[in-house]
N, C-alpha and C positions, 0 to 999 in steps of 0.2 A: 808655515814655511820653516820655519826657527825650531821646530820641534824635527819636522822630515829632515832637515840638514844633520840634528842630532845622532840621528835614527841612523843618516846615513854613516855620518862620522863613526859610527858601532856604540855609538852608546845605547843601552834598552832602555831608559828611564830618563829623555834628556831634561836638562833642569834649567838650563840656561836659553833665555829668549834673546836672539842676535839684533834683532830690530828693535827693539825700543833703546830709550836716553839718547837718538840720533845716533844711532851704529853701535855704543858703547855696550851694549847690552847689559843685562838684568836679569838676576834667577828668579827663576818660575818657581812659585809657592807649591809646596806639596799639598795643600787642602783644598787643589782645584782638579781634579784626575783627570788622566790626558784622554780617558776613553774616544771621544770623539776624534783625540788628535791621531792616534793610531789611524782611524779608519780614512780618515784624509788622507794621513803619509801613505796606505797601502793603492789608495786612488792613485794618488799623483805617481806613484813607481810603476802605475801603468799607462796613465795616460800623459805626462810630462807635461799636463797642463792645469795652472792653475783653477782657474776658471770651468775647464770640463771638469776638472777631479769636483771644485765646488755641486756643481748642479748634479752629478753624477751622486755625489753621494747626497746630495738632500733628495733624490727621487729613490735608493735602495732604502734609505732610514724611511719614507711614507710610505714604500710596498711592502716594507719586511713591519710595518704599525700597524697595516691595515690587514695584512696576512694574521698578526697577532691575535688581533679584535676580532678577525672576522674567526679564529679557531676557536678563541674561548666563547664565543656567542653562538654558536652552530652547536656546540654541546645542548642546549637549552632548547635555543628556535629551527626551527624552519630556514630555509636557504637565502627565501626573500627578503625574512628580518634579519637574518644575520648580514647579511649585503647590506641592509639598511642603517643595520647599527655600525657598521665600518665604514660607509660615507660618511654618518654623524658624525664619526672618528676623527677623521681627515678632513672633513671641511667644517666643523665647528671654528668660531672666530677666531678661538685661543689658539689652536693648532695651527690655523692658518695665517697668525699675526706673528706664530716664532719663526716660521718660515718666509714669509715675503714683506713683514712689516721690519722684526727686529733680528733676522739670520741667526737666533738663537739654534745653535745646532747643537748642544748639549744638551740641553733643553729639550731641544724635538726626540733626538735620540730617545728619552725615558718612557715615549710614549710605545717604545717599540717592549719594554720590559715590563710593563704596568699587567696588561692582560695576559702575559705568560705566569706573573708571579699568581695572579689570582686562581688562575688555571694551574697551577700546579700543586698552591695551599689550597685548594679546593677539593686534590684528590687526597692529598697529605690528609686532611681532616676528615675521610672516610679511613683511616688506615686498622679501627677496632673491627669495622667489617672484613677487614684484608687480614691476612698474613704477613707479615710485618717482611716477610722475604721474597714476596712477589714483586715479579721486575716491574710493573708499573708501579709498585710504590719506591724501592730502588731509584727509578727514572724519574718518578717526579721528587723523591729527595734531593738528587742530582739537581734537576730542571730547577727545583725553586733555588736550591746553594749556587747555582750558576747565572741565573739571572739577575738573584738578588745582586751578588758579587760585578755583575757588568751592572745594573744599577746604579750600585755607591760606586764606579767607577765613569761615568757617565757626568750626574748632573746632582751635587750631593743635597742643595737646598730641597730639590723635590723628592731624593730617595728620603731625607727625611721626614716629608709630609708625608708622602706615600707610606713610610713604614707604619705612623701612627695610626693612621686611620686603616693599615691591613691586621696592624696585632689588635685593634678593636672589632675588628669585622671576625677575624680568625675566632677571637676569646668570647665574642658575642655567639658565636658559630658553636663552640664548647661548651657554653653554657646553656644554649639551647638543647643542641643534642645528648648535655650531659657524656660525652665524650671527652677524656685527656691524651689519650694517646695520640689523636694527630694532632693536640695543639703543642705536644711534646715533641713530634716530628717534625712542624712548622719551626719550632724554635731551634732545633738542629741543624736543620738546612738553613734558618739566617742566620747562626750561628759560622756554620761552612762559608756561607756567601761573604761576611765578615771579613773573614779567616781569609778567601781568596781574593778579596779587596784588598787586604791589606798586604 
């Protein structure tokens, strides 16, 4: 609410939370990124209610997770397992304990950028096959600098697990295929993604 007030106030980056110290308010730390808080404020500017804006956006952050999971798994499987691996998605415990145990919604939000990032370093590390100037490699440069960048703007504790264990997968990925060139492309676009976090 104290961020949407800011938003409305014209400030783009508000810093200052009005509710906490009993009304006296308190600035908001910049090492927490408002990603999530954005997508609330743009809720509540349509629906002028707290409460629907909440439920409203925790059912767009599970369909736009499960859209995610189910795109980068459909490359691989069949329809049936792809469906199956986007239920496992969405109602595995963890997923389901940030949503209705601990309203972690920064948190749920990174599940929605997990399987784009994989799906896009995944095309990036075919890029010695490609043409370094074909639009799908263009696009998933983009795709990965973009998502990574809503990532570290989302939920930062887990954009940096998740980074570790993707530049291990990516460099494990180069090492097997004896390919540099997409794991140099990979590092461009998190490089970018950085770049437009910050």
């Amino acid at each position: 609410r104290s961020f949407y007030n800011g938003l409305a106030a014209g400030e783009m980056y508000p810093r200052w939370e009005e509710d906490t110290n009993r009304g006296f308010g308190a600035p908001t730390m910049s090492y927490y990124p408002p990603g999530v808080y954005y997508i609330t404020s743009a809720f509540y500017a349509v629906t002028r209610d707290w409460l629907r804006t909440l439920l409203d956006a925790h059912l767009v952050i599970m369909i736009a997770a499960a859209a995610a999971v189910y795109i980068y798994a459909r490359r691989v499987m069949g329809r049936a397992s792809a469906i199956a691996v986007m239920a496992a998605y969405i109602f595995l415990p963890y997923h389901t304990l940030d949503m209705y145990h601990r309203g972690a919604m920064a948190e749920l939000l990174v599940f929605v950028w997990m399987p784009l990032m994989l799906l896009f370093g995944e095309e990036l590390m075919r890029v010695p096959s490609l043409a370094i100037r074909e639009k799908s490699v263009i696009f998933s440069l983009v795709g990965l600098a973009a998502t990574y960048g809503a990532f570290l703007w989302s939920h930062p504790p887990t954009a940096y697990q998740f980074t570790l264990g993707f530049g291990v997968y990516v460099l494990v990925l180069a090492v097997w295929r004896k390919e540099w060139k997409g794991l140099i492309a990979v590092g461009v676009a998190m490089t970018l993604g950085i770049g437009l976090a910050a």
